[in-house]
C-alpha beads as a LAMMPS data file, in Angstrom:
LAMMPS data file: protein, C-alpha beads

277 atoms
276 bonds

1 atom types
1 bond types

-500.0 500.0 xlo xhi
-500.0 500.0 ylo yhi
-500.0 500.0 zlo zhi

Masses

1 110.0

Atoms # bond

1 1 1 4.942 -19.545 19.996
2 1 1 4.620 -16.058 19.933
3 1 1 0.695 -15.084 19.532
4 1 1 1.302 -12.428 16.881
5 1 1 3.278 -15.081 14.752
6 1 1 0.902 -18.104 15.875
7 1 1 -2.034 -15.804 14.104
8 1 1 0.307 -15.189 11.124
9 1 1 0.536 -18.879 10.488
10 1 1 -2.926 -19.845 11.002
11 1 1 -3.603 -17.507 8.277
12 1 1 -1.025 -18.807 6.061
13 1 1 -2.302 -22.339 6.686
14 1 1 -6.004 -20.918 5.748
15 1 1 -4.857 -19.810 2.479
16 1 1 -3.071 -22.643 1.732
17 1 1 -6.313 -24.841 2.163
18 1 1 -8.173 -22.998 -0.151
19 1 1 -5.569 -21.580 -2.692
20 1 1 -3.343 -23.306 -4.786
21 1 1 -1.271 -20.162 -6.114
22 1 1 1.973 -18.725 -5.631
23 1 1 2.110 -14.822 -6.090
24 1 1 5.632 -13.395 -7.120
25 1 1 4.118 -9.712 -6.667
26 1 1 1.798 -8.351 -4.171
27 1 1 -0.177 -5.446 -4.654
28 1 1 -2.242 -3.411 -2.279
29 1 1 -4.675 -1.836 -4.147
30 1 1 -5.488 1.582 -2.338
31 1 1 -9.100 3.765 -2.906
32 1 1 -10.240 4.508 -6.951
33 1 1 -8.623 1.005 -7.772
34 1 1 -11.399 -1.492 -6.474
35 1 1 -11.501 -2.428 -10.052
36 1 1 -8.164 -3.292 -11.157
37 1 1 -8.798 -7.010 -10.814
38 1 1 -10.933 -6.151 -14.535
39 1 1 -7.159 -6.084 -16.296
40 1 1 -5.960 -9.088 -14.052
41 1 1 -6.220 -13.020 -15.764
42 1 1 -7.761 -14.124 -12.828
43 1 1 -7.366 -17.390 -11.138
44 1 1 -8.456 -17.606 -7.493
45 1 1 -10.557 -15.103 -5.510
46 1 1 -10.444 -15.069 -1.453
47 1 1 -12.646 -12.939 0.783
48 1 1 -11.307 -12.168 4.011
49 1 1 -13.938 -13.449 5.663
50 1 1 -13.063 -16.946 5.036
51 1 1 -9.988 -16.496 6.692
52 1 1 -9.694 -17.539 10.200
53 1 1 -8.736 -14.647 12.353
54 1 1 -8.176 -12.001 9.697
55 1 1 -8.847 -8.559 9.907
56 1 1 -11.965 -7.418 7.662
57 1 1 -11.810 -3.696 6.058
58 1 1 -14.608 -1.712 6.871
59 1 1 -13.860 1.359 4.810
60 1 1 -16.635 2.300 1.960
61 1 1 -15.147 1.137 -1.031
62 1 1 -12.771 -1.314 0.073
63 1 1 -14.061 -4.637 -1.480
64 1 1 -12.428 -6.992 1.039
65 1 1 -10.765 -9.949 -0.753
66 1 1 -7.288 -11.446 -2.255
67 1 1 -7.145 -11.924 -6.038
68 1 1 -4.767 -14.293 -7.128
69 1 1 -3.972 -14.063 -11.015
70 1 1 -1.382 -12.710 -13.480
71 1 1 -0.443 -9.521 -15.201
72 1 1 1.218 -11.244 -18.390
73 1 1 3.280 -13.892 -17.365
74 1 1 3.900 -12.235 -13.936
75 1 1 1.866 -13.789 -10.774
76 1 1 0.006 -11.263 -8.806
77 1 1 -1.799 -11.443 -5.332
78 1 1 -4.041 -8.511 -5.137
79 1 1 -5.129 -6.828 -1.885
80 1 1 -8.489 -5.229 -3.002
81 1 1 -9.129 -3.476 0.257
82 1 1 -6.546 -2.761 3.265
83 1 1 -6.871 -3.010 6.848
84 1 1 -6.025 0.639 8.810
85 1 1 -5.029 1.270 11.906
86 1 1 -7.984 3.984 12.292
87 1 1 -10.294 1.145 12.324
88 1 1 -9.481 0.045 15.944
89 1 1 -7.485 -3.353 14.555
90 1 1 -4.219 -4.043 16.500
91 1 1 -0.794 -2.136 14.386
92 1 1 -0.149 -6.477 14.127
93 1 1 -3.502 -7.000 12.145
94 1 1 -2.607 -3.842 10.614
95 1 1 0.273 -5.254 8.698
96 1 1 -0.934 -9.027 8.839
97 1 1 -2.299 -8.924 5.416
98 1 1 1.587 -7.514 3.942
99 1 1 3.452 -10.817 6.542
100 1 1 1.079 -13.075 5.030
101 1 1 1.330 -12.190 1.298
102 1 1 4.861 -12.881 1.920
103 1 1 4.878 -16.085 2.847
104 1 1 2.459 -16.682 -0.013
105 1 1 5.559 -16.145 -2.059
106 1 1 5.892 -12.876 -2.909
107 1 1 9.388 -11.169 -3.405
108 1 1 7.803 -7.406 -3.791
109 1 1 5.341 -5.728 -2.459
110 1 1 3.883 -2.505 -4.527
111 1 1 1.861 -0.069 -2.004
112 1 1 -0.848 2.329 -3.298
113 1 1 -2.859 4.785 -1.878
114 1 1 -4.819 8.232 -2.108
115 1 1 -3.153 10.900 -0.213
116 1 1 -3.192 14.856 0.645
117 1 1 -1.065 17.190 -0.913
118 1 1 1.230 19.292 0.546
119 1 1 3.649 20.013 -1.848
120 1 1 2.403 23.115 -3.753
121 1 1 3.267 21.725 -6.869
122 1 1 0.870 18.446 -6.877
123 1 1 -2.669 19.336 -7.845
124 1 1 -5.790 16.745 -7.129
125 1 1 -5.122 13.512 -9.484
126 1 1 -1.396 13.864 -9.334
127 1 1 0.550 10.717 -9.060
128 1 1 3.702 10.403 -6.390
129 1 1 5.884 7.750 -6.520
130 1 1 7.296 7.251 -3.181
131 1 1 11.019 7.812 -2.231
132 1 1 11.031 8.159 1.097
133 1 1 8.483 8.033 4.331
134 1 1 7.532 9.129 7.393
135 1 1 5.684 7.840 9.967
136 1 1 3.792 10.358 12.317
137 1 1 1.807 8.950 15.818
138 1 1 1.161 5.791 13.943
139 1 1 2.840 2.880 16.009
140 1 1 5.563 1.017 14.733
141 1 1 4.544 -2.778 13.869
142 1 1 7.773 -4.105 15.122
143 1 1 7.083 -3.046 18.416
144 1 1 7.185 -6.026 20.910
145 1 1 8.499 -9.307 20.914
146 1 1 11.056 -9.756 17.305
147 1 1 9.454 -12.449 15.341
148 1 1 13.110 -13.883 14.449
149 1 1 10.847 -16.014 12.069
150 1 1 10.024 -12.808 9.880
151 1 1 13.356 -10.661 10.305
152 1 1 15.974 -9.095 12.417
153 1 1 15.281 -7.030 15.767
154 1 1 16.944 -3.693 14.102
155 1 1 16.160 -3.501 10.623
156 1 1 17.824 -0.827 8.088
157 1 1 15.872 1.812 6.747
158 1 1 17.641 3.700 5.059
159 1 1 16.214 2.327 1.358
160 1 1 13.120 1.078 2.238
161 1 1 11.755 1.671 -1.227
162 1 1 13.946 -0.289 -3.962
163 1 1 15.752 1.895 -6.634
164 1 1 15.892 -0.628 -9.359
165 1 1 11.782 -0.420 -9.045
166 1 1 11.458 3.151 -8.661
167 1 1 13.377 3.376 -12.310
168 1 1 10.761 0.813 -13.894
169 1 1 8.076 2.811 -12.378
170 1 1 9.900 5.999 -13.540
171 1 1 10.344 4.878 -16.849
172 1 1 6.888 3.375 -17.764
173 1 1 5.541 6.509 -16.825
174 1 1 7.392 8.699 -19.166
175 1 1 6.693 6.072 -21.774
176 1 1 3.380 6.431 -20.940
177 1 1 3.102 9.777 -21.188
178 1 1 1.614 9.698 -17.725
179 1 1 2.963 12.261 -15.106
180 1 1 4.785 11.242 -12.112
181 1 1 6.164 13.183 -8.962
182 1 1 8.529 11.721 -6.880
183 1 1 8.223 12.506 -2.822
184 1 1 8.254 12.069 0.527
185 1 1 4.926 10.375 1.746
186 1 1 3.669 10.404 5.986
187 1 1 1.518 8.276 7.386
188 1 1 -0.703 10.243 10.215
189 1 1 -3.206 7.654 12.307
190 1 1 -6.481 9.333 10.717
191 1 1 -9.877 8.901 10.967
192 1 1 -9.762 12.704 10.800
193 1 1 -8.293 14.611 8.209
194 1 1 -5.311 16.769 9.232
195 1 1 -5.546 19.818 10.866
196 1 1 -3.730 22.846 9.045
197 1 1 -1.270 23.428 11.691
198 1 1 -0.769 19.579 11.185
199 1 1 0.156 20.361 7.745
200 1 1 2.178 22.988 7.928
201 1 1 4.255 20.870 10.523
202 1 1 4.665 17.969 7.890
203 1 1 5.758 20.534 5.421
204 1 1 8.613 21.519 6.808
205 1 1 9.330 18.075 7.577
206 1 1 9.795 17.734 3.870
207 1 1 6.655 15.656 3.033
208 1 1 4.845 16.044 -0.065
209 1 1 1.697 14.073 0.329
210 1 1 0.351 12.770 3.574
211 1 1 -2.759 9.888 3.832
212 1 1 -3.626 7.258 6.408
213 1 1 -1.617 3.988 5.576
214 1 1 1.472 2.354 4.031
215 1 1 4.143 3.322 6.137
216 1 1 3.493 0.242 8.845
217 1 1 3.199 -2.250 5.923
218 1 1 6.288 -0.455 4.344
219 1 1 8.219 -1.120 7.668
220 1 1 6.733 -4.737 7.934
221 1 1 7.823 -5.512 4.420
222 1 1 11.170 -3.710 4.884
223 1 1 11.428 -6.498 7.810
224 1 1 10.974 -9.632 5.681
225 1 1 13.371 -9.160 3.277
226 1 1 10.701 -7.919 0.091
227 1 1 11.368 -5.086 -2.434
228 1 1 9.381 -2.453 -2.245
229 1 1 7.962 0.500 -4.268
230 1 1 4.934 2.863 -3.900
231 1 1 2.735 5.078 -5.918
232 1 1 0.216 7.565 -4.381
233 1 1 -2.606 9.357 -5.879
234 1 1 -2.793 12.573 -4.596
235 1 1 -6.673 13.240 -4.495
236 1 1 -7.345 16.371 -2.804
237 1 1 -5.106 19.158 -1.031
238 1 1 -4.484 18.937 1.883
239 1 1 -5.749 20.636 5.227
240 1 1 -5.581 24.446 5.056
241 1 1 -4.273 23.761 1.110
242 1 1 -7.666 24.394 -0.137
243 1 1 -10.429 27.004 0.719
244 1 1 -12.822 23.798 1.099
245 1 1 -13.458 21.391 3.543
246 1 1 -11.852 17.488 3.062
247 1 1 -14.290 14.781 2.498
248 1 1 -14.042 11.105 2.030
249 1 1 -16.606 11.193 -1.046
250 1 1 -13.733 13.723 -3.046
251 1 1 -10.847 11.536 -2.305
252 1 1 -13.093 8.699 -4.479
253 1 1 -14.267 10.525 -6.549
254 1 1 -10.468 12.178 -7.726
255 1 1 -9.198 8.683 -7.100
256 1 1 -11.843 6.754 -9.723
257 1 1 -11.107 9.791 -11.611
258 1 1 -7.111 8.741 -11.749
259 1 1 -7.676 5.456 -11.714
260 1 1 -7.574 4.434 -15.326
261 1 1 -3.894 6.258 -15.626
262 1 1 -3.728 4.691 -12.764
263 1 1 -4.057 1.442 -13.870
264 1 1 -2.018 1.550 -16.826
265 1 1 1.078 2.581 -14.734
266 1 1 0.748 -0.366 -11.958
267 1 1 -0.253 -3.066 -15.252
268 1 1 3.199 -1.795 -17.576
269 1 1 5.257 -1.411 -14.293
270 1 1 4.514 -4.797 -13.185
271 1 1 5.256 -6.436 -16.674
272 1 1 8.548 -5.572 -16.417
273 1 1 8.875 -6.805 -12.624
274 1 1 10.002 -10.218 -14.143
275 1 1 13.476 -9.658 -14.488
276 1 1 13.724 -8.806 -10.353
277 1 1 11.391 -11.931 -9.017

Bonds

1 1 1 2
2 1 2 3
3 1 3 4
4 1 4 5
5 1 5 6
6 1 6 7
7 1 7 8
8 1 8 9
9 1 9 10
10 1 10 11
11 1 11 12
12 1 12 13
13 1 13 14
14 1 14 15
15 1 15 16
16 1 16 17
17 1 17 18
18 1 18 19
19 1 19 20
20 1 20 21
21 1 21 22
22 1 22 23
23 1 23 24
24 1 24 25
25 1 25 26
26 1 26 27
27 1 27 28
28 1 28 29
29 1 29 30
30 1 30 31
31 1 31 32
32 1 32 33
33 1 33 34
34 1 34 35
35 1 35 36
36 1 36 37
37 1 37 38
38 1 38 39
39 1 39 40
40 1 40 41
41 1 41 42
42 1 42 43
43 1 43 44
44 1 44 45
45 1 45 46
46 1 46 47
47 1 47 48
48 1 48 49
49 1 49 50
50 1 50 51
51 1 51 52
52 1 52 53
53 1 53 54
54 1 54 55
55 1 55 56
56 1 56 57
57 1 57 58
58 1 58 59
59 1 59 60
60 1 60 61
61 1 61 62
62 1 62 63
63 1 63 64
64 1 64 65
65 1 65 66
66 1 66 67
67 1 67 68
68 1 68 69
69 1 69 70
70 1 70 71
71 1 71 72
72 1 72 73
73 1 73 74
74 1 74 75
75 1 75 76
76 1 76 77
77 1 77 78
78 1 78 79
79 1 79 80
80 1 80 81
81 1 81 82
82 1 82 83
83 1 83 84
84 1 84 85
85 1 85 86
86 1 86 87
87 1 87 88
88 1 88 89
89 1 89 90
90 1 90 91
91 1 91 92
92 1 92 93
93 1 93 94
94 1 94 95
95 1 95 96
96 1 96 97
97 1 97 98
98 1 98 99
99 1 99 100
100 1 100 101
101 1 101 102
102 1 102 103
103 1 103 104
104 1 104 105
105 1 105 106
106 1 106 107
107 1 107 108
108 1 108 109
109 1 109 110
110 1 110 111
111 1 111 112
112 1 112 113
113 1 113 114
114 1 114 115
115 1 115 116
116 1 116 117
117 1 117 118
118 1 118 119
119 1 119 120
120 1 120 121
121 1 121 122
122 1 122 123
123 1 123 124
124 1 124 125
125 1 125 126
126 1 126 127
127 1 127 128
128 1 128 129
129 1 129 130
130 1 130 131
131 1 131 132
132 1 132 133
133 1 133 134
134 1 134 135
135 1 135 136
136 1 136 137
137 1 137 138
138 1 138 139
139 1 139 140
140 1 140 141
141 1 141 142
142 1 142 143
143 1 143 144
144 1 144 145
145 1 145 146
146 1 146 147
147 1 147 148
148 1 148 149
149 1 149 150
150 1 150 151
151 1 151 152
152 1 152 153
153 1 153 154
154 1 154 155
155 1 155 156
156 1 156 157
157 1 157 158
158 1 158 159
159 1 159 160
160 1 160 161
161 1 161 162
162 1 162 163
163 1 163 164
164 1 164 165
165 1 165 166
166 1 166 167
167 1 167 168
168 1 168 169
169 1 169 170
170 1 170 171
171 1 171 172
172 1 172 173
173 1 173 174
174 1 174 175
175 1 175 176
176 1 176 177
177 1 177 178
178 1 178 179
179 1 179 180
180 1 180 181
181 1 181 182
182 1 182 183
183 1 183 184
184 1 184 185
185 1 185 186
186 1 186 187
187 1 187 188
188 1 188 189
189 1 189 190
190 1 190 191
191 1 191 192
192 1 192 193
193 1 193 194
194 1 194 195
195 1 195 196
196 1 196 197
197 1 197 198
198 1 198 199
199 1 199 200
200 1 200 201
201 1 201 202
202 1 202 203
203 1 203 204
204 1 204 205
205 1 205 206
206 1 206 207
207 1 207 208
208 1 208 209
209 1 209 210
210 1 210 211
211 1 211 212
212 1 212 213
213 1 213 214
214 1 214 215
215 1 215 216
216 1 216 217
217 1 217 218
218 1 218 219
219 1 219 220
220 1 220 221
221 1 221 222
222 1 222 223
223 1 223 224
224 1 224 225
225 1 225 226
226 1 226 227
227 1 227 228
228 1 228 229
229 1 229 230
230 1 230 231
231 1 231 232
232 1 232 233
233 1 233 234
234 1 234 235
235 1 235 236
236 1 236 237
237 1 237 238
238 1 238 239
239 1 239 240
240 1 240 241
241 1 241 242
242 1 242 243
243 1 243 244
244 1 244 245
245 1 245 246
246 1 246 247
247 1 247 248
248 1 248 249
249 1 249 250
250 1 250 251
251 1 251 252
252 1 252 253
253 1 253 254
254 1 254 255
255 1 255 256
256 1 256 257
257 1 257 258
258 1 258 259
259 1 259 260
260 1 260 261
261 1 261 262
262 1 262 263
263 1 263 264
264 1 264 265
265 1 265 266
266 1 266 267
267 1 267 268
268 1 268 269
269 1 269 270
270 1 270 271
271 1 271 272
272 1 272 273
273 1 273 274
274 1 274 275
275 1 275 276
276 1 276 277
């Protein structure tokens, strides 16, 4: 068996020792929304830890654990805390956490993050809902071996994020009064910030915010068959955007800032998930 997939399934057969829960929706819960679990009926809890062979987030503020639970009738697995590349983990472990939520059971997969912006328009505690991506040094997680197990060898990419979500999202924002770009988002390999010529380079590229993550567990999802949609918080500008230097303290605080707007769009967007699961 193929070592990558052999991992994959000693995770899944972790989970299913401890948890008796089958998620419909999974949601990665990105920086400012460590607390989200608060408006979640929770059922199960799972740290990380306790699963054999899986990666462990060592970012400040990333909590670390799987909530299993519902958001009205909907069930939810949360991912309260990602893995990224930046912290040394293999792209595989990377985008373990997305294979395995899968074969928990869940048909689609809702991304969040905070990100740069780049597009002149977005100001610090913007939200983007993601149209497109692209992915910038950051290795693809298909790379190697096809795990025929998970998908085909070539996947299509060419609507990655799913349109009948993007109009839920879309339309329980307006509802909502809550505003809501829509963009390109690029996924750079961090630790470091980008450097201004960096930015400049993504902007003509067309991007309109640009953070650390998704894109792999976009492309890994896009692989297995799930539906996907995205929402970023833009949390400061980016490199050479802004007269002041980037810190990881601003993006949380601009992201806790955002995060009960936040919040309300993932909960009311989710609700109406039911009628696509």
């Amino acid at each position: 068996m193929n070592p990558v997939y052999e991992k994959l399934v000693k995770c899944y057969e972790c989970y299913k020792s401890k948890i008796d829960f089958e998620p419909k929706v999974a949601i990665v819960l990105g920086s400012g929304l460590g607390n989200f679990a608060k408006v979640v009926d929770v059922k199960a809890e799972l740290p990380y830890s306790e699963i054999e062979g899986f990666p462990v987030s060592t970012v400040p503020g990333h909590a670390g654990k799987f909530i299993f639970g519902y958001i009205q009738e909907v069930p939810v697995v949360l991912m309260q805390g990602r893995v990224h590349y930046y912290e040394g983990y293999p792209i595989t472990d990377v985008v373990l956490p997305t294979r395995l939520m899968k074969m928990m059971g869940a048909k689609i997969l809702f991304l969040t993050n905070a990100s740069g912006g780049i597009n002149p328009a977005y100001h610090a505690g913007a939200f983007m809902m993601l149209k497109d991506h692209i992915s910038c040094f950051a290795p693809n997680p298909l790379i190697g071996p096809n795990l025929d197990e998970l998908g085909t060898r070539f996947p299509d990419m060419s609507h990655v994020y799913d349109e009948d979500l993007q109009e839920i999202i879309r339309s329980t924002a307006k509802e909502n009064d809550i505003e809501l770009f829509e963009g390109v988002y690029a996924q750079l390999t961090g630790p470091s910030f980008e450097s201004p010529a960096e930015i400049q380079m993504l902007h003509k590229m067309g991007v309109d915010a640009v953070g650390m993550s998704t894109v792999v567990e976009a492309i890994a999802a896009n692989h297995m068959g799930m539906k996907i949609c995205g929402v970023s918080c833009v949390c400061n500008l980016a490199a050479g955007m802004s007269p002041t230097p980037l810190t990881h303290e601003e993006v949380q605080e601009a992201a806790n800032a955002a995060a009960p707007k936040f919040e309300k769009l993932l909960v009311e967007s989710v609700k109406k998930f039911n009628g696509l699961i």
